[in-house]
C-alpha positions in Angstrom: -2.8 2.0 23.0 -5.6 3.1 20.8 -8.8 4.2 22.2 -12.1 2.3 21.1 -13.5 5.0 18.9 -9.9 5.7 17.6 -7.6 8.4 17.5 -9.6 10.6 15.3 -6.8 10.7 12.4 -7.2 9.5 9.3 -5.4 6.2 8.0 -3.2 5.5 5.3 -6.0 3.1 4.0 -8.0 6.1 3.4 -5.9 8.3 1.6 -5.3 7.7 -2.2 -1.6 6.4 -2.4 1.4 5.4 -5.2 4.0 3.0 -4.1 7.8 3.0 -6.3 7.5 -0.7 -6.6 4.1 -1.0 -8.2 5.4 1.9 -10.6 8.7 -0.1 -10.9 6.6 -3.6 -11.6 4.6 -1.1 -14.1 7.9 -0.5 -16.1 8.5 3.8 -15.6 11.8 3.1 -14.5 13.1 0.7 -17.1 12.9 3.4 -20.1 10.8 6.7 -20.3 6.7 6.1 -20.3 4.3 8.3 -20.2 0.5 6.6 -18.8 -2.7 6.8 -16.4 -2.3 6.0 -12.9 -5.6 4.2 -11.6 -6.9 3.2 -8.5 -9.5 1.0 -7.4 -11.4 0.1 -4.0 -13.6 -2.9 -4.3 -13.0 -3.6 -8.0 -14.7 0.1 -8.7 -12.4 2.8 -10.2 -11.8 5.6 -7.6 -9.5 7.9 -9.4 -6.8 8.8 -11.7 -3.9 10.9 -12.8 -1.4 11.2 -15.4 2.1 10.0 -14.6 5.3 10.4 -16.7 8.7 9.2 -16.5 11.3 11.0 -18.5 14.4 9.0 -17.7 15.5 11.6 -15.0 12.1 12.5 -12.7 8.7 11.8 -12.3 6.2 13.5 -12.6 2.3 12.6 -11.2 -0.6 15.7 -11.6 1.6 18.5 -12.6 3.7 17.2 -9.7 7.8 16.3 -10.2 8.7 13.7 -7.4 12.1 13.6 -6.7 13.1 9.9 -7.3 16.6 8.3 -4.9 18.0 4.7 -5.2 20.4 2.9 -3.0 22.8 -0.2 -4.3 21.5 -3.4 -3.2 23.8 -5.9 -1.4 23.8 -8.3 -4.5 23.7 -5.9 -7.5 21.2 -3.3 -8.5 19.7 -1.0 -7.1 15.9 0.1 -5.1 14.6 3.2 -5.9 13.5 5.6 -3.0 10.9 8.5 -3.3 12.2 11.9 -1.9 9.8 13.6 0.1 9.5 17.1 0.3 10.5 16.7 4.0 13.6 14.9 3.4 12.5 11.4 3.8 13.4 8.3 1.9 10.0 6.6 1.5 8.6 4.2 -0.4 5.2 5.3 -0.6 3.6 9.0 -1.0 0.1 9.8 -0.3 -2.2 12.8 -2.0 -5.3 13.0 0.4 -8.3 15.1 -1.3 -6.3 15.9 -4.3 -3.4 17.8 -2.3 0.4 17.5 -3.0 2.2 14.5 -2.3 4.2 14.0 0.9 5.2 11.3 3.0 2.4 9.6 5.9 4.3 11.7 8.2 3.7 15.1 6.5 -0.1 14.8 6.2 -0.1 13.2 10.1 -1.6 9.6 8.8 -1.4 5.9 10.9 -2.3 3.1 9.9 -5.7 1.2 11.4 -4.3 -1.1 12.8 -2.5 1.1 15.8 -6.1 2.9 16.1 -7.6 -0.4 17.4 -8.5 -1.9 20.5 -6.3 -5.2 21.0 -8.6 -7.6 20.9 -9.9 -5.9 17.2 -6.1 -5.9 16.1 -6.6 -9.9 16.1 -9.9 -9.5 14.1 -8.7 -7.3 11.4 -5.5 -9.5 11.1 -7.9 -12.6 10.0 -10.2 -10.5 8.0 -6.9 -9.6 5.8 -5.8 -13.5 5.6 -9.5 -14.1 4.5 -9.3 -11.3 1.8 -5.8 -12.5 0.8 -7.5 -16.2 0.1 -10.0 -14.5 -2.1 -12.8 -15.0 0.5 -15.4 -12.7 2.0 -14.3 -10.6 5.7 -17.3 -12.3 7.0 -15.9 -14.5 10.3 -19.5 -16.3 10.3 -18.7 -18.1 6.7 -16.1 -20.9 5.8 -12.5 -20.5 5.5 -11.6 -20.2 1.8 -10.3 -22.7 0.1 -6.4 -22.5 -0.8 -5.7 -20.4 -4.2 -4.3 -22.1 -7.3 -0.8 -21.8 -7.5 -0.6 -21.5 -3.7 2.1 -23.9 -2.1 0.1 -25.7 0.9 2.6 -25.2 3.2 2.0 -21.4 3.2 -1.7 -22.3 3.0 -1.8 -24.3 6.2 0.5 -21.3 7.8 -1.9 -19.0 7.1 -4.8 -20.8 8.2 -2.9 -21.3 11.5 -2.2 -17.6 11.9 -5.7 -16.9 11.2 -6.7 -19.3 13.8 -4.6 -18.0 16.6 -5.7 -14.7 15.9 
């Protein structure tokens, strides 16, 4: 159970990190690419690195990642990153510029397990707001449903933001 202030560690959230399916959706694993890498918080640019795909390994700041797949059930197959510690993750995290590793090497948790119950509700309707395309702000309306947004998944959400 997490204290009211927190655990003290730093969160996933807060550490600059890469996921293999955004760089899969980005097409470095379809044929060899070479490219910047950026990320954003709040529509502002936060950082960037070079990132390369040969074919055979990745490589991010100088860094090769070791890249793993498994066969899916119905043909093809998900690719893995290998972390120095010997896990199959599919995110890796650099904070302040250092190596990358797994969540578990550099000690992070997510925000969620840091807060008090009754704030674990709060941040869960904050996210469906920001999903919707509206503000965090629990004082304003609910946003209005997304085009191209089935209304059954609409109305779901709403009712999961509503319970919470």
């Amino acid at each position: 159970m997490g204290r009211y202030w927190g655990s003290g560690r730093r969160t996933v959230e807060q550490t600059r990190g890469i996921e293999v399916g955004a760089l899969q959706r980005a097409g470095y694993f379809a044929a060899s690419k070479q490219g910047w890498w950026i990320w954003r918080h709040e529509g502002e640019i936060t950082g960037n690195a070079q990132i390369g795909w040969d074919g055979e390994r990745l490589t991010i700041r100088a860094q090769v990642i070791d890249i793993g797949w498994t066969p899916c059930r119905f043909g093809g197959h998900r690719f893995w990153f290998r972390c120095s510690c010997g896990r199959h993750v599919a995110t890796l995290y650099s904070p302040n510029g250092r190596p990358w590793g797994c969540r578990h090497c550099y000690r992070r948790t997510y925000a969620t397990r840091q807060a008090v119950p009754r704030d674990r509700h709060l941040l869960r309707a904050q996210r469906i707001r920001r999903r919707l395309g509206g503000s965090p702000n629990m004082l304003e309306d609910f946003p209005p449903k997304p085009k191209g947004m089935h209304w059954q998944r609409y109305k779901r959400m709403r009712d999961v933001h509503d319970l919470a």
